[in-house]
C-alpha positions as CSV (number, residue, x, y, z in Angstrom):
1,X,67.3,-20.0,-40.6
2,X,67.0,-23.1,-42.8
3,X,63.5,-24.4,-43.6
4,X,63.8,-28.1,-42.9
5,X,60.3,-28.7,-43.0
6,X,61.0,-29.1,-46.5
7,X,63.5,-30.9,-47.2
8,X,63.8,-34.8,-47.2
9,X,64.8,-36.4,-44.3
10,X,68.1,-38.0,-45.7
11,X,68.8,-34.0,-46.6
12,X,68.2,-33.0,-42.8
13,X,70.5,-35.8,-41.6
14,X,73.3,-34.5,-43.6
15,X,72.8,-30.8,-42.5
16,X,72.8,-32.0,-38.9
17,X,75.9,-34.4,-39.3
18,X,77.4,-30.7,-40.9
19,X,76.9,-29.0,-38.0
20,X,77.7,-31.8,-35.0
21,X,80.2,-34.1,-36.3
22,X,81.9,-32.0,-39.3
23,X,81.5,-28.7,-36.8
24,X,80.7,-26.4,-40.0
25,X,79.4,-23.1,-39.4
26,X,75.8,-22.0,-39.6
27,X,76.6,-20.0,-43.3
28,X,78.6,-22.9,-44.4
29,X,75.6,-25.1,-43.4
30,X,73.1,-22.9,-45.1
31,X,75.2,-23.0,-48.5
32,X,75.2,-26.2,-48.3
33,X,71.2,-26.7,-48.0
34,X,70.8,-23.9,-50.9
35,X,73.3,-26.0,-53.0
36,X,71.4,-29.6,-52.4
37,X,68.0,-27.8,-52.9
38,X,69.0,-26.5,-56.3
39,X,71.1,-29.9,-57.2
40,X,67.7,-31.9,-56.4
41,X,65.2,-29.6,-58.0
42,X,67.6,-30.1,-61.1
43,X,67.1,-33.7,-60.7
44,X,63.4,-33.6,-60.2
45,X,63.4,-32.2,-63.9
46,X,65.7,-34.0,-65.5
47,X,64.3,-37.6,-64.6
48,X,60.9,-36.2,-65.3
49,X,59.4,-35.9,-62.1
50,X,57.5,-32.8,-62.9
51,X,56.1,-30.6,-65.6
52,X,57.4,-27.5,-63.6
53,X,60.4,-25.2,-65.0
54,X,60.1,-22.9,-62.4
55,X,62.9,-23.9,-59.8
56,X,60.5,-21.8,-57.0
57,X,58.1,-24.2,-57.5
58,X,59.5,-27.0,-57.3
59,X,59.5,-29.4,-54.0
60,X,62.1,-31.8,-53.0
61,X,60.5,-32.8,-49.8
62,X,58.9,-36.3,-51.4
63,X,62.5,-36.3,-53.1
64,X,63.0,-40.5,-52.4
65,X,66.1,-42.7,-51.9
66,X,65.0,-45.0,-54.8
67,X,65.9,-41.5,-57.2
68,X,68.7,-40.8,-55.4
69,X,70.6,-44.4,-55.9
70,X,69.4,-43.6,-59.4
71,X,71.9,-40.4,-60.2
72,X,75.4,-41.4,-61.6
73,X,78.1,-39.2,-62.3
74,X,76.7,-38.1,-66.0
75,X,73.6,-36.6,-64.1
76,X,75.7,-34.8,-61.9
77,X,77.8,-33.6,-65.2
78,X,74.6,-32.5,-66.6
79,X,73.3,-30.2,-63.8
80,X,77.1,-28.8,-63.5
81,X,76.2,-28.1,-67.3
82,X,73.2,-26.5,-66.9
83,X,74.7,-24.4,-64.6
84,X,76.9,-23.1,-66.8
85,X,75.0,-22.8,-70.0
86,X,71.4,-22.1,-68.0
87,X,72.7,-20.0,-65.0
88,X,76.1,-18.8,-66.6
89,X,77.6,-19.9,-63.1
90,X,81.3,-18.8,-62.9
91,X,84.0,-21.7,-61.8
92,X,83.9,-20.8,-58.9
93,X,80.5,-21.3,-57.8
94,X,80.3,-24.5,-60.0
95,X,83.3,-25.4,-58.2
96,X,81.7,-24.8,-54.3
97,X,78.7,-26.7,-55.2
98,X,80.8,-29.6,-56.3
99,X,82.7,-29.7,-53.0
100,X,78.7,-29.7,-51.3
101,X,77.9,-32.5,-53.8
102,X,80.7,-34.7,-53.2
103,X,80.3,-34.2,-49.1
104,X,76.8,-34.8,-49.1
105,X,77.4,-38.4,-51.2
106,X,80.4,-38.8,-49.3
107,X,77.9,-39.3,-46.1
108,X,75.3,-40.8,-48.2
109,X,77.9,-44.1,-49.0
110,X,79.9,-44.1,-46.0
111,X,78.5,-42.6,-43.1
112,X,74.7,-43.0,-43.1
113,X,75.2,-46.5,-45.2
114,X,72.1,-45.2,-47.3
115,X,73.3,-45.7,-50.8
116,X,75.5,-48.0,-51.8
117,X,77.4,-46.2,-55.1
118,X,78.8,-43.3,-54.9
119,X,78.5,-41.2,-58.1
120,X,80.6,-38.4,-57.4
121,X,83.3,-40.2,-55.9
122,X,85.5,-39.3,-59.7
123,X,83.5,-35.6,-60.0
124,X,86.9,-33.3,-60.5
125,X,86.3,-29.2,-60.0
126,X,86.8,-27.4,-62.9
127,X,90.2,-25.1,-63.5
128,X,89.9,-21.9,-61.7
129,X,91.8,-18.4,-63.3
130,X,94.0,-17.4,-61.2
131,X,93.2,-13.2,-60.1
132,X,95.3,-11.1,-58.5
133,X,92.4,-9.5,-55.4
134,X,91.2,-6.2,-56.0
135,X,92.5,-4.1,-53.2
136,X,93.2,0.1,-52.6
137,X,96.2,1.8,-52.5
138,X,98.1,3.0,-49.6
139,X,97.1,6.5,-50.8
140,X,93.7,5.3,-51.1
141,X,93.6,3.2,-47.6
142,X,94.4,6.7,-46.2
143,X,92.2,8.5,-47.4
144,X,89.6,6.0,-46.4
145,X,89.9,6.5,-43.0
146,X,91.0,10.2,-43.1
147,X,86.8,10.5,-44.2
148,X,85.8,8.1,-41.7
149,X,87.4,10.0,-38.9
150,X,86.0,13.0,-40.0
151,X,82.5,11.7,-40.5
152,X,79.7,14.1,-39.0
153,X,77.3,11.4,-38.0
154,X,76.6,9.9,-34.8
155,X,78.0,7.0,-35.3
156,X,81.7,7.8,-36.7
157,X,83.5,6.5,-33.7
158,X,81.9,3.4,-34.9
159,X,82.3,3.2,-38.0
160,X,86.0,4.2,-38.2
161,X,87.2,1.6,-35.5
162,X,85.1,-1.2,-38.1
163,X,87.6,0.4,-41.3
164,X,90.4,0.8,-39.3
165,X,90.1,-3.3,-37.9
166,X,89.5,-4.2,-41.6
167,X,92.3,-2.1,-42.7
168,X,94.7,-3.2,-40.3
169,X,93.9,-6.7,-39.3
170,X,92.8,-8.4,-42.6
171,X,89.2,-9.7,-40.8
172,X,86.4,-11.4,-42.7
173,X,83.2,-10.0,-42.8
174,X,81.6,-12.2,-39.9
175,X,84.7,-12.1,-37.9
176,X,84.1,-8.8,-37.1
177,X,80.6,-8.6,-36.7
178,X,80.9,-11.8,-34.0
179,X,83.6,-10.0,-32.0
180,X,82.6,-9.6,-28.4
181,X,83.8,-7.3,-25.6
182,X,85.2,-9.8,-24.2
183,X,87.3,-11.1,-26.9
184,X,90.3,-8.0,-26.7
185,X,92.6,-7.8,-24.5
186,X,94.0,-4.5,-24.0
187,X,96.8,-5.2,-22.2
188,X,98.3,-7.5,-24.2
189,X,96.5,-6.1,-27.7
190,X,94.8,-9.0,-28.6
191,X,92.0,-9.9,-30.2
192,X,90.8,-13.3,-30.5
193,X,88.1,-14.3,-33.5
194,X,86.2,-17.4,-34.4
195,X,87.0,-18.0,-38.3
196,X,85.9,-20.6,-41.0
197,X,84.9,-23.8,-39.6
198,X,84.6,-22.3,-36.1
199,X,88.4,-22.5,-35.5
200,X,89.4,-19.7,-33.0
201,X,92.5,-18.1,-33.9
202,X,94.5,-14.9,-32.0
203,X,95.1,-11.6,-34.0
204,X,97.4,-9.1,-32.2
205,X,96.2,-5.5,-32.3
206,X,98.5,-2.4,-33.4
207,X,97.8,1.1,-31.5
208,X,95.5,2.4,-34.2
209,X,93.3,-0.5,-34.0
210,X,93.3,0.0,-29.8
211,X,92.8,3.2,-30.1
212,X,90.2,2.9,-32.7
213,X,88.2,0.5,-29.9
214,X,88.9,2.6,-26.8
215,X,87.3,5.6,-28.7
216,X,84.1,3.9,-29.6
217,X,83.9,2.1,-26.3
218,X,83.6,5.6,-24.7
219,X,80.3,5.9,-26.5
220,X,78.5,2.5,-26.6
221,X,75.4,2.4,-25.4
222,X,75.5,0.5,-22.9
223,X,72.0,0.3,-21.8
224,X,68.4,-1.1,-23.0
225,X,71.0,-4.5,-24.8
226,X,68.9,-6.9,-26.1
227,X,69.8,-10.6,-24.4
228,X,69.3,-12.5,-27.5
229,X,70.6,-15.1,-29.4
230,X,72.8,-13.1,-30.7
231,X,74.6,-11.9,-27.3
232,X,73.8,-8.6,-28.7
233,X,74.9,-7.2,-25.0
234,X,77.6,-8.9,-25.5
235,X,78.6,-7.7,-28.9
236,X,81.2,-5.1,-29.3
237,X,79.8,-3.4,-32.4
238,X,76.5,-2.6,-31.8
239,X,73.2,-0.9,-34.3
240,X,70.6,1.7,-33.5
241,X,68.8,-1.0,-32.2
242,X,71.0,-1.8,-29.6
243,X,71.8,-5.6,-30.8
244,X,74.7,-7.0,-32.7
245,X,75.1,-5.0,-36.0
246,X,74.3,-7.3,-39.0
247,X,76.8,-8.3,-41.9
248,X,74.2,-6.3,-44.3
249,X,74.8,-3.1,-41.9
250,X,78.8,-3.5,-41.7
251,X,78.2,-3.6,-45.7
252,X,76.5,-0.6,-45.8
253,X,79.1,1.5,-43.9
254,X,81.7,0.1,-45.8
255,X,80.2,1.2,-49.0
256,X,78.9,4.7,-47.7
257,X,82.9,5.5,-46.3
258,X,83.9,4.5,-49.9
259,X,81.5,6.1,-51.4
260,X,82.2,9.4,-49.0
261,X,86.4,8.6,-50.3
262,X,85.5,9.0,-54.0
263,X,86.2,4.9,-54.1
264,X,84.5,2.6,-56.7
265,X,82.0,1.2,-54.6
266,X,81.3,-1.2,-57.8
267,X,84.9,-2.3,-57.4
268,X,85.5,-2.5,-53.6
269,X,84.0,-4.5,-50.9
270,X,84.5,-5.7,-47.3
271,X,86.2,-8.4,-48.3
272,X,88.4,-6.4,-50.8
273,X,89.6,-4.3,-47.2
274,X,90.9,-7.6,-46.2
275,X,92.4,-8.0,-49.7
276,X,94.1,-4.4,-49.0
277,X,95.2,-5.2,-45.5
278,X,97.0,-8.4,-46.7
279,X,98.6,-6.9,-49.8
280,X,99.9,-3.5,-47.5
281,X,101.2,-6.0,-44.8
282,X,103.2,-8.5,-47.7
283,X,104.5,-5.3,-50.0
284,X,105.3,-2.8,-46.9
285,X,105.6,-4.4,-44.1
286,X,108.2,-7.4,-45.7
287,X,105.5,-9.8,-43.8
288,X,106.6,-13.6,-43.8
289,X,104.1,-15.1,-46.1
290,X,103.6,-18.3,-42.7
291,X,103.0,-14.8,-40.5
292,X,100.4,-13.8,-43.1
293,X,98.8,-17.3,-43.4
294,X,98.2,-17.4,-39.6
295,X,97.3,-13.6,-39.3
296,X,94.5,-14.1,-41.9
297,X,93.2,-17.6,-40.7
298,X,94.2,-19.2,-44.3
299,X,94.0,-23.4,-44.2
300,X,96.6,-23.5,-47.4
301,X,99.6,-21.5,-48.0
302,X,98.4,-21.4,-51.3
303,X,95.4,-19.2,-50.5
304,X,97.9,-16.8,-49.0
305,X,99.7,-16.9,-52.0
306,X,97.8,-14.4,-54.0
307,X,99.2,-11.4,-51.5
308,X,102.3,-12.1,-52.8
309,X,101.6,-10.4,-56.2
310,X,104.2,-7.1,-57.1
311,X,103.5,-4.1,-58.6
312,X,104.6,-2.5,-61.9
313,X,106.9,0.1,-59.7
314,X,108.5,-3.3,-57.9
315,X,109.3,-5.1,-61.7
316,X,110.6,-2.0,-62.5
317,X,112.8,-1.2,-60.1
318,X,113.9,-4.9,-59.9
319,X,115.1,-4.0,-63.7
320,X,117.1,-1.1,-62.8
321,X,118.6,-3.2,-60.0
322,X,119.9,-6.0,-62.4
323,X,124.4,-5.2,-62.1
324,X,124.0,-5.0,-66.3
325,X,121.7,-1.7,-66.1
326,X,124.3,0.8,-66.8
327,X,126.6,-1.8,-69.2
328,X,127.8,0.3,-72.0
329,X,129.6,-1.3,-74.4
């Protein structure tokens, strides 16, 4: 949950113009509340309203309008500095809290009419390296679920329909935790998921991944669900506790099958299954890279784009194939 209580009220009206009128997801609301927090704390220090370091100790909550018509763009360069120098931030994260930063002034100048410059309407996002995603092997994706299915614990049924949806259909993290029941259809194999920015899109389900389901659905509990706000009875992937299994629990498992595998846990993630289902799909299954788009619920053809790497075997053998291989003179 967010603790508006302390934040300024010009904060709080952006957070709920996030959620009702730019329909952003709870997470992506949250980031954006732990990226304002830290931006104004910054500024609290570096026009000298306080003697504390400590960014903990630090409140924004009497953070005024009169400082906040007072930041140009140079102030914003300087706390994009001190997160490199200070917090050795990587691009990337410099380059989220830039896109919060310039949203959040965007609303300032021309939505709520509260200020009347907008100083980060020329902020640019620094040059990200391009890297190939992480992902495992075919070999490796095998043997995977070849431990999962032969798990001991009372859970394996489980836990190998959450690798096998990973492994097969590409899903984020809280895609798969917010599935419900309700949400397959198992005549048609279909599964529909709500992804970034609450956009509902359709993913159609191979017999593995049916399978996978049908199995676990035989043992469900079904039984003492909690009604929450979490439609935990609701929820097809469920904890000990009988509610909706957490994203920190789906991590877990992820990392104890790996683990069980003889995988680099350091290396591999839940998101680095998606990576794997993607790059398995583009390199064996000669996937149209619009298919994959859709299939993964990508915005930009250019985040799909990174599947599309080869491997040393494929320059290889894309040598041999060149009609000069076998030229003797």
């Amino acid at each position: 949950m967010i603790n508006s209580d302390q934040n300024p009220e010009f904060l709080n009206s952006f957070l709920d113009y996030s959620i009702t009128i730019l329909n952003k997801s709870l997470n992506s609301v949250k980031e954006y509340n732990y990226d304002l927090n830290m931006f104004l704390k910054y500024m609290k220090i570096h026009f000298n309203l306080t003697n504390e370091k400590d960014f903990k100790n630090i409140t924004i909550k009497d953070f005024s309008l009169d400082t906040l018509k007072k930041i140009t763009l140079d102030d914003i360069h300087a706390f994009l500095s001190y997160l490199a120098l200070n917090q050795k931030s990587k691009p990337a994260t410099r380059a989220r809290k830039i896109s919060t930063i310039r949203i959040f002034f965007l609303y300032l100048s021309q939505k709520a009419n509260l200020i009347q410059n907008n100083p980060a309407q020329n902020l640019e996002t620094p040059k990200l390296d391009k890297r190939l995603p992480k992902y495992l092997s075919l070999e490796d994706s095998q043997k995977l679920l070849n431990v999962t299915e032969d798990d001991k614990d009372e859970n394996k049924e489980r836990d190998f329909a959450i690798i096998t949806l990973f492994l097969n259909c590409g899903l984020r993290l809280s895609e798969l935790v917010g599935i419900n029941i309700q949400d397959i259809d198992f005549n048609e194999y279909k599964l529909n998921v709500i992804g970034k920015g609450n956009k509902e899109r359709t993913i159609y389900l191979n017999k593995a991944c049916v399978d996978a389901i049908k199995s676990y659905i035989t043992v469900r509990p079904t039984e003492g669900l909690k009604n929450d706000s979490k439609a935990s009875n609701k929820a097809l992937f469920l904890s000990k506790r009988r509610e909706r299994i957490s994203n920190r629990m789906v991590q877990y498992i992820v990392e104890k099958e790996l683990r069980k595998a003889g995988l680099d846990t350091s290396k591999y993630s839940t998101h680095k299954l998606r990576h794997t289902a993607a790059t398995l799909m583009y390199q064996y299954g000669q996937v149209d890279i619009r298919a994959l788009q859709e299939l993964l619920g990508h915005k930009s053809i250019s985040t799909t784009e990174i599947y599309t790497h080869v491997s040393n075997d494929q320059v290889r053998d894309a040598i041999e194939k060149n009609p000069l291989a076998n030229y003797n003179k």
